[in-house]
N, C-alpha and C positions, 0 to 999 in steps of 0.2 A: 181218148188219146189226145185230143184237145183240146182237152180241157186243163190236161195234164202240163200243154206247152206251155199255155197259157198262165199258169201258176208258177212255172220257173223264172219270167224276168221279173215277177211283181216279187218273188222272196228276194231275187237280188236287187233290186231299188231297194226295198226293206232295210238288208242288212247294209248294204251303202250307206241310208240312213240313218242308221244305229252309231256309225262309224264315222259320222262327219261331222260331230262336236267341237268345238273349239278347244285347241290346247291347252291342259292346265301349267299356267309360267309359275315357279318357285317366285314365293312372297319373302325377300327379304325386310327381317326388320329394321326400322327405322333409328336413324344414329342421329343424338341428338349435337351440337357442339361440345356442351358440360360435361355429357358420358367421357371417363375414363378411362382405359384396360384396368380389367385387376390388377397386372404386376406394375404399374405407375403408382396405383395406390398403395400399394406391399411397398415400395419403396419410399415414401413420402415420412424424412425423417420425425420424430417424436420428439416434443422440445422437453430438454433438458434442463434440472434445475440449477441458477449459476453457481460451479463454482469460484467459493472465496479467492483473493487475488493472493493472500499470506496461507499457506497450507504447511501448518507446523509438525515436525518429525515427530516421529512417536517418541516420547517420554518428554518429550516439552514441558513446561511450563508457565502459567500466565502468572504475572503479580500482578492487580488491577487495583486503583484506589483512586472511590469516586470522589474524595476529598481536594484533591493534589490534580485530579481530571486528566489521569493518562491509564495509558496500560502496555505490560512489555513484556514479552517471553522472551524462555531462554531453555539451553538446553541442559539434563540433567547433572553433568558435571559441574554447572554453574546454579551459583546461591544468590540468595538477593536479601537483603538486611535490612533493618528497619531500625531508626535510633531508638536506642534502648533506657537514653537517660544519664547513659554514661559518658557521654564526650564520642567523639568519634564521627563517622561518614554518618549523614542522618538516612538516607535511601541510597543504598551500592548494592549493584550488581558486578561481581567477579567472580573467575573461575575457583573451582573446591582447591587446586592446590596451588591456589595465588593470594593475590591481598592486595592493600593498600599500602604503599609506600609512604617515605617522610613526606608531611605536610599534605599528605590525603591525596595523594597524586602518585597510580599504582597502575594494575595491569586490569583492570575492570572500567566500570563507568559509575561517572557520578550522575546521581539528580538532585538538585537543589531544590526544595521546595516553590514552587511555583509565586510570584511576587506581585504584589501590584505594579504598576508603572512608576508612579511617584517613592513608592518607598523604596522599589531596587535604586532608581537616583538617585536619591538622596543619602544610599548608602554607599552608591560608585563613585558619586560626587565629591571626592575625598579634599579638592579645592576647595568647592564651594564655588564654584566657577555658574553654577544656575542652568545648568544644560534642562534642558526640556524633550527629549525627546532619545532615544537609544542612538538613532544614528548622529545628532548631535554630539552623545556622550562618547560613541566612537571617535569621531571626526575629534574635539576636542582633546583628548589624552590619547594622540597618536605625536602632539604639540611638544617639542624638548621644551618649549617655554612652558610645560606644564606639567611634564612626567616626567621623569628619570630613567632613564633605559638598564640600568644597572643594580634600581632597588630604589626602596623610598630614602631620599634625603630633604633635610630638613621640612619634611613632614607634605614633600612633593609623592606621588603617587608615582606605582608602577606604568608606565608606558604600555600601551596594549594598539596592537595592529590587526585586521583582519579581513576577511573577503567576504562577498557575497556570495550567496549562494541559495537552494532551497533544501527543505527537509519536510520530507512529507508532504509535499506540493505549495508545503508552507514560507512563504521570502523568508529566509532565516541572515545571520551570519555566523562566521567561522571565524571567532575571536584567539587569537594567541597571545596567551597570559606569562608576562615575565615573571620574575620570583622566583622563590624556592619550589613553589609550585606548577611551576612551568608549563607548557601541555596546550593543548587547544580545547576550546570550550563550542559546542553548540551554542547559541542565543538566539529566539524568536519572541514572540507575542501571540499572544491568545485570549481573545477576550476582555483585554484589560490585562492580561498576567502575563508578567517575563518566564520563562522557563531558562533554563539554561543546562545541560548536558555537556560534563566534563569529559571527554575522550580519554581512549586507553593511552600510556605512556607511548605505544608505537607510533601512533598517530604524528604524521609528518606536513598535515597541515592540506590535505587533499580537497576540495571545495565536493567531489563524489565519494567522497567516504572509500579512495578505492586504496588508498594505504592499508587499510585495516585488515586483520585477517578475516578468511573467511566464515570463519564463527562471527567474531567480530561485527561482520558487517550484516551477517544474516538476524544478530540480532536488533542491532539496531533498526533495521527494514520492519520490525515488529510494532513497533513504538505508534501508540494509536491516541488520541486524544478523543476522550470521551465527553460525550453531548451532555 
């Protein structure tokens, strides 16, 4: 019976013993700065390819010619022509049921072949006055002492006035041509080469092109000079 007491405080120290392990604490893992959340990264836009800044309607058109180093769309009701040899606009674009009016001045656009510097002068140079340079040739035959506001006389040259402006980020101007062919004309440089862009008869001399209609002007926004 003694022995028996004797073996009941040593099983309870025992199992007190069993019992007085140190707590196990939850191991959180480690969070670095860099780590994300998934849905940060589910969100994290995809870059996209650019789009073009001209995005032409469907059934558009390009005429492009690396000769002349431009290029123009336009929409399917409008054509674009090419001189054929036989007299007439050398490069028009106008609408299917329009045209060119008398002296080539119509409800479309002109392009004039693209021109050296020296030879467009010397053919605007209708004095002979020796201008040297576009804005010179403006400034000079804007002169009553050297144009005629009403037509050539005695073999004086039409008068021509115009503003500055740009076209395709390029310093242009906005020449108004007297004559029978009257109208305002685009004129910049490129390279060495005069261009020049006849406007539609509506054109009222806008320096933003914002006379024009909106066909009109959507097409001309097309107008790209090639490298």
């Amino acid at each position: 019976m003694k022995k028996l007491l004797l073996l009941v405080p040593i099983l309870a120290l025992l199992a007190v013993g069993c019992n007085s392990s140190p707590p196990i604490t939850e191991q959180k893992p480690s969070v670095t700065q860099d780590a994300q959340p998934a849905q940060v990264l589910a969100k994290t836009p995809i870059p996209q390819p650019a789009i073009p800044s001209t995005n032409l309607a469907s059934g558009w058109q390009t005429y492009s010619n690396t000769d002349l180093g431009y290029s123009i769309s336009y929409p399917p009701d409008w054509r674009f022509t090419e001189h054929n040899g036989s007299g007439g606009c050398e490069y028009c674009l106008f609408p299917q049921n329009g045209g060119l009016g008398y002296e080539m001045r119509g409800n479309g656009f002109i392009f004039a072949p693209p021109r050296d510097l020296s030879v467009y002068l010397k053919d605007a140079d209708v004095n002979n006055v020796g201008v040297t340079s576009l804005q010179e040739y403006l400034d000079t035959y804007t002169k009553p002492s050297v144009c005629a506001p009403n037509g050539r006389a005695g073999g004086t040259a039409y008068c021509v006035s115009y503003k500055k402006t740009t076209f395709q980020s390029i310093p242009a101007y906005l020449v108004a041509v007297d004559g029978m062919a009257a109208g305002y004309d685009i004129l910049f440089q490129s390279k060495g080469k005069v261009h020049t862009i006849s406007l539609p008869v509506d054109s009222k001399g806008s320096i933003t092109f914002s006379d024009l209609t909106a066909t009109e002007k959507s097409i001309l926004l097309t107008y790209k000079l090639l490298k």
